[in-house]
Kinemage of the C-alpha trace (Angstrom):
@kinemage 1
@onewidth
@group {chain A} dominant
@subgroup {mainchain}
@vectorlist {calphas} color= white
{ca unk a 1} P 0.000 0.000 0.000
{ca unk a 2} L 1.303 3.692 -0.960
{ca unk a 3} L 2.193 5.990 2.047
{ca unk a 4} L 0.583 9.287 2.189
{ca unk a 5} L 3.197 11.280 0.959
{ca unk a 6} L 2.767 9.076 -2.103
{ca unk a 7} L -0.838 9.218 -2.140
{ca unk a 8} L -0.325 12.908 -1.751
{ca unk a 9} L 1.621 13.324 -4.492
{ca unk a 10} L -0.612 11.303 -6.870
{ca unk a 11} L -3.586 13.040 -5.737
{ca unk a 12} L -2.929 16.608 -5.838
{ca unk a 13} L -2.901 16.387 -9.656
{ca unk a 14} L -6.474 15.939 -9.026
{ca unk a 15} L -8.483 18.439 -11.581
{ca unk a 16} L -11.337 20.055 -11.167
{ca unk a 17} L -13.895 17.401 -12.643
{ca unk a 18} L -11.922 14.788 -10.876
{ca unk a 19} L -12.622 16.620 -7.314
{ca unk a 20} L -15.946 16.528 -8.832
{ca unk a 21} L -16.583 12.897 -8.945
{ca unk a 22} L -14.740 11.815 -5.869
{ca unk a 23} L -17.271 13.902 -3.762
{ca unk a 24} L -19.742 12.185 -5.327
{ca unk a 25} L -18.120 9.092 -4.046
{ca unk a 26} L -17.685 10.147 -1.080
{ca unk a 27} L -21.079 11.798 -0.595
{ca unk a 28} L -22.457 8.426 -1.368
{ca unk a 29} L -19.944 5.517 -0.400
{ca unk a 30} L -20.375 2.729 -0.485
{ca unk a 31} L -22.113 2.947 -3.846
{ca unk a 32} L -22.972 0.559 -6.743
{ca unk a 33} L -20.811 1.386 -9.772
{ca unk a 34} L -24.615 1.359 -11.780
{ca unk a 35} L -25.524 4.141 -8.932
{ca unk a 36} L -22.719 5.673 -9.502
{ca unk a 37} L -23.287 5.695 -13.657
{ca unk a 38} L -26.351 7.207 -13.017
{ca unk a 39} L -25.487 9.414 -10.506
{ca unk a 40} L -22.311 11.129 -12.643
{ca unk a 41} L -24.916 11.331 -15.482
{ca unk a 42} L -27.252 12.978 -13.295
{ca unk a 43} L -24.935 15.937 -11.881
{ca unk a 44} L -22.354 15.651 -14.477
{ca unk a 45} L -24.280 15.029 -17.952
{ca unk a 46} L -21.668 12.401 -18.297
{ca unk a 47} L -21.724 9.221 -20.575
{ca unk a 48} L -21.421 5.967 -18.737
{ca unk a 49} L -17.922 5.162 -20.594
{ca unk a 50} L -16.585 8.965 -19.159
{ca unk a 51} L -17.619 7.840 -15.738
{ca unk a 52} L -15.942 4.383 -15.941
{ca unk a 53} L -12.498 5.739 -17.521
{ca unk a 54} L -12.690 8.503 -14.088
{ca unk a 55} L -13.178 5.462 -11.963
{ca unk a 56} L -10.189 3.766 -13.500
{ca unk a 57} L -8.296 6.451 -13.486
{ca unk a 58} L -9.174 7.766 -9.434
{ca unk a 59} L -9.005 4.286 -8.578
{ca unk a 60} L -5.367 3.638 -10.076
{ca unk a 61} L -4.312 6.464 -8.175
{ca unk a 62} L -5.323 4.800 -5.092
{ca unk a 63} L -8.358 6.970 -3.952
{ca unk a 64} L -10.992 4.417 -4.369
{ca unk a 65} L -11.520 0.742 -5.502
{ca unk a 66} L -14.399 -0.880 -7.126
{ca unk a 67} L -14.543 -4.425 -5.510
{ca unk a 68} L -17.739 -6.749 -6.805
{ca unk a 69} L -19.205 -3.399 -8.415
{ca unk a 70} L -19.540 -1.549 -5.615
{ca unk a 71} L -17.105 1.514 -5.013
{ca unk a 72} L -15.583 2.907 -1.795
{ca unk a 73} L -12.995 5.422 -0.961
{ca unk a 74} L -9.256 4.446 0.360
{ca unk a 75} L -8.566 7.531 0.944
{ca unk a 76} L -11.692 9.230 3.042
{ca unk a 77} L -12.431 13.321 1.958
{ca unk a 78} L -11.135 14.305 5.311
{ca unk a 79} L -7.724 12.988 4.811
{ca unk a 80} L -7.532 13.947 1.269
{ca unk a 81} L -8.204 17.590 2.820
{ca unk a 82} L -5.286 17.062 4.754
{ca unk a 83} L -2.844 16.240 2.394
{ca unk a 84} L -3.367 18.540 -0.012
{ca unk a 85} L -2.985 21.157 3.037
{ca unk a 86} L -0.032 19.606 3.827
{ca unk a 87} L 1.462 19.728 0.802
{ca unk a 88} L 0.298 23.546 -0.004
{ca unk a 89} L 1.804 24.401 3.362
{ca unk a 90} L 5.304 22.238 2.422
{ca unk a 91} L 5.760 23.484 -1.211
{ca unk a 92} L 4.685 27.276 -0.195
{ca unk a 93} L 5.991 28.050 3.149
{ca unk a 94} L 8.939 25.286 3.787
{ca unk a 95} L 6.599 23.515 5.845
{ca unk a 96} L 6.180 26.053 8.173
{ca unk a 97} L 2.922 26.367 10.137
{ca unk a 98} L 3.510 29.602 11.721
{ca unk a 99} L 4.976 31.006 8.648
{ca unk a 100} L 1.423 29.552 7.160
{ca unk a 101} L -0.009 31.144 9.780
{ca unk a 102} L 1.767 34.615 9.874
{ca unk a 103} L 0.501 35.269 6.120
{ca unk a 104} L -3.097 33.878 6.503
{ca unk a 105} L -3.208 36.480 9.489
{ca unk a 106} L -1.587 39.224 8.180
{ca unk a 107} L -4.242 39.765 6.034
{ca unk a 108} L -6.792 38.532 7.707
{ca unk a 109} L -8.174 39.095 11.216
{ca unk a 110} L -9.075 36.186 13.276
{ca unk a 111} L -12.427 36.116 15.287
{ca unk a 112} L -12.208 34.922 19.268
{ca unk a 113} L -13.850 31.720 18.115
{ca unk a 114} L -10.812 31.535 15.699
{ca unk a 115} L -8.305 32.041 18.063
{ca unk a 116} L -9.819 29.895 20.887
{ca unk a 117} L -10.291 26.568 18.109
{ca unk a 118} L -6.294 27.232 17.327
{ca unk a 119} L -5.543 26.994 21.194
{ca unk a 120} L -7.400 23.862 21.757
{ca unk a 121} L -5.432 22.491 18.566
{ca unk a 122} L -2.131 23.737 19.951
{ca unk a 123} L -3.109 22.043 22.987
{ca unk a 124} L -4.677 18.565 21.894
{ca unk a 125} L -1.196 18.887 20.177
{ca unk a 126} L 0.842 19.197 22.970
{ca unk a 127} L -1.306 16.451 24.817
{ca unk a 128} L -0.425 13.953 21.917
């Protein structure tokens, strides 16, 4: 099985219409591969060969499989979220949170509610 920082790398290439149809996935998951035909044609106007050839092509970079006809996600929305933050946060600022941080803010004024989620983080951090 690919680490993250593999499946990060595969899946930030992820284009627009791609992001598309893994939130359909993942909105629906588990899901029938007919469902999901049907589905994609439904939101997406696509054909059921365009559909198929996505699947394939999500599913060889290891965000979903289609086992017996019925699709699922290996990589849940969450942590795809946090990868591709991750990575924007590696490639842009060095890694760097609080560089992150210093230019999100510095434009940008946080709210108490803000401030008070990033202290419990920092300190659920600290805890673990």
């Amino acid at each position: 099985m690919e680490s993250k920082t593999q499946k990060g790398t595969a899946l930030s290439r992820l284009g627009n219409m791609e992001l598309q149809f893994a939130k359909i996935i993942w909105e629906q998951e588990p899901v029938p591969s007919g469902e999901l035909v049907r589905l994609c044609r439904e939101r997406l106007s696509w054909q059921k060969s365009t559909t198929y050839t996505m699947l394939r092509r999500l599913c060889e970079k290891g965000l979903f499989v289609n086992q017996g006809g019925v699709v699922t996600a290996r990589v849940k929305e969450e942590e795809y979220r946090a990868m591709q933050s991750e990575q924007f946060v590696e490639e842009t600022f060095g890694g760097s949170l609080p560089l992150f941080l210093a230019a999100f803010t510095s434009r940008k004024k946080l709210s108490s509610r803000e401030i008070g989620e990033l202290e419990q983080m920092i300190q659920k951090s600290r805890e673990g």
